[in-house]
N, C-alpha and C positions, 0 to 999 in steps of 0.2 A: 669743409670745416666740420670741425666736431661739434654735437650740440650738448655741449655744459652744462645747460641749462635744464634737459631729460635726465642728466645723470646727478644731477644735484637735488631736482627735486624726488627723484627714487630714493638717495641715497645720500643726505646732508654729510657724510663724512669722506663723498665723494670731493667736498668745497676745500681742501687744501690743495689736494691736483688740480684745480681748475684753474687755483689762485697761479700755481706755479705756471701750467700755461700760459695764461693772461701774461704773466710776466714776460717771460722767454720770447712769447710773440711782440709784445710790447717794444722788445730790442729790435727786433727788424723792423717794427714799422718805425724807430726812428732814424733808421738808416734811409728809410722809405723817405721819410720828408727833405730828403738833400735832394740837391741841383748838381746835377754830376755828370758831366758826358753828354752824349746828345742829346740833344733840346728835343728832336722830333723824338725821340726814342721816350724822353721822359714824359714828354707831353702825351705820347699815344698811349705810354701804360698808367697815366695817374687814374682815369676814372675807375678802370679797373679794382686798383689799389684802394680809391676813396671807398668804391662799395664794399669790397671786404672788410675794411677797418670801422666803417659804419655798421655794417653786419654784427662784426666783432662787439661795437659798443652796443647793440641793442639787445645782443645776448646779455651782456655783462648788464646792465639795464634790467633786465627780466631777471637774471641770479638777484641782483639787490632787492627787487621786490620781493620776492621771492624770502628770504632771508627778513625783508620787516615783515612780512608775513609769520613768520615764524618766532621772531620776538616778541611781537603783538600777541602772538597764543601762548609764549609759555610767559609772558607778564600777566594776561590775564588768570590764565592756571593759577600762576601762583598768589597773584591777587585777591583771588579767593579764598584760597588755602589758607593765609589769612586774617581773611576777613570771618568765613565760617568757622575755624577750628582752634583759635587763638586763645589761652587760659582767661584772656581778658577781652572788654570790649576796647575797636581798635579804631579809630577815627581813619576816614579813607587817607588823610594825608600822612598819617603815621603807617598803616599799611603798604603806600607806597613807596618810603623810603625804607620799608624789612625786603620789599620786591627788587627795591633796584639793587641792595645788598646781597642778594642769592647769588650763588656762582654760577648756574645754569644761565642767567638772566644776563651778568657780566664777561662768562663767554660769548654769547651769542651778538652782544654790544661791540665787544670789540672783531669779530669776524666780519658785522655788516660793517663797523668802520673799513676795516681795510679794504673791504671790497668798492667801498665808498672811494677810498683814495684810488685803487687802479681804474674806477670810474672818472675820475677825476683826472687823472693821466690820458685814457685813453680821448675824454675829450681834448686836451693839447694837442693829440696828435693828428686829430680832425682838423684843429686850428690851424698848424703845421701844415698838412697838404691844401686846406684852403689858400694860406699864404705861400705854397708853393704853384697854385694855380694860377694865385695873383701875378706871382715874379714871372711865369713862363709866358704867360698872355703879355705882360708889357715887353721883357727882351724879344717877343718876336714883334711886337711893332715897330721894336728899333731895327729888328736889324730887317724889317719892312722900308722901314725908312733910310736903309743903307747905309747903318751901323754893320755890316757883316763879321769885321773881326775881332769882335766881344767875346772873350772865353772865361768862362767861369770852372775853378779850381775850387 
C-alpha cells in the first residue's frame, strides 16, 4: 500500500491524487463486500480484506487530520492578519467572518469536506464487510445444520 499520507503531508498539492486513489480503490473494495462463489474461499480472504480496507481508512483518517491541521493554521494566519493590520478596530467576531470569507481558507474547507465524505464512504465499507462476516458465519451454521444446497447468486 502506498502511504498518502507522507506524500500529502510533504507535499499538500499531492491531495488531488490521493483523492483519486481513495476513490478508484473504493470501487473494488465494493466489489469486495458481495457474497459470490465460494463460501470457504470468501470467508478465508475476508480478514485479509478487512485489514487492508481498515488500513486504508486509518490512512485516510491521518490525511483528514492532517488537512484540519492545516485549516486551523491558515485560519489562524489569517485571523490575525486581521486582527493586527486592519485600517480599523475589528471585533473578533467580525474578523472571523473576513477569515471564513478568504479563498485560501474556503479552498482548504471544501478539500477537508471531501476528504470528509470519502471518509465517510470508506467507513460503509467497513460496515459492508462487517455485514458480510455476519451473513457468512450464519449461512455456515445453516448449512452446519444441513441446509447444504443454499446458493447465493
Amino acid at each position: 500500500m502506498s502511504t498518502w499520507y507522507n506524500k500529502v503531508v510533504g507535499d499538500l498539492g499531492s491531495i488531488v491524487d490521493s483523492i483519486t486513489y481513495f476513490e478508484n480503490e473504493l470501487q473494488d473494495a465494493r466489489y469486495e463486500c458481495r457474497i459470490k462463489g465460494s463460501l470457504e474461499k470468501s470467508s478465508s480472504a475476508l480478514p485479509g480484506i478487512t485489514e487492508y480496507r481498515f488500513n486504508q481508512l486509518q490512512e485516510i483518517e491521518a490525511i483528514l487530520e492532517h488537512l484540519n491541521i492545516e485549516l486551523r493554521k491558515v485560519r489562524s494566519v489569517t485571523f490575525r492578519k486581521y486582527l493586527e493590520s486592519y485600517n480599523r478596530q475589528l471585533s473578533s467576531r467580525d474578523a472571523e467572518k473576513f477569515v471564513d470569507s478568504e479563498q485560501d481558507v474556503i479552498d482548504l474547507t471544501h478539500l477537508t469536506n471531501q476528504f470528509s465524505l470519502l471518509r465517510n464512504q470508506y467507513l460503509g465499507i467497513m460496515k459492508g464487510l462487517d455485514t458480510k462476516q455476519w451473513q457468512i458465519g450464519h449461512i455456515t451454521r445453516l448449512r452446519t445444520a444441513g441446509m447444504e444446497d443454499i446458493v447465493i447468486e
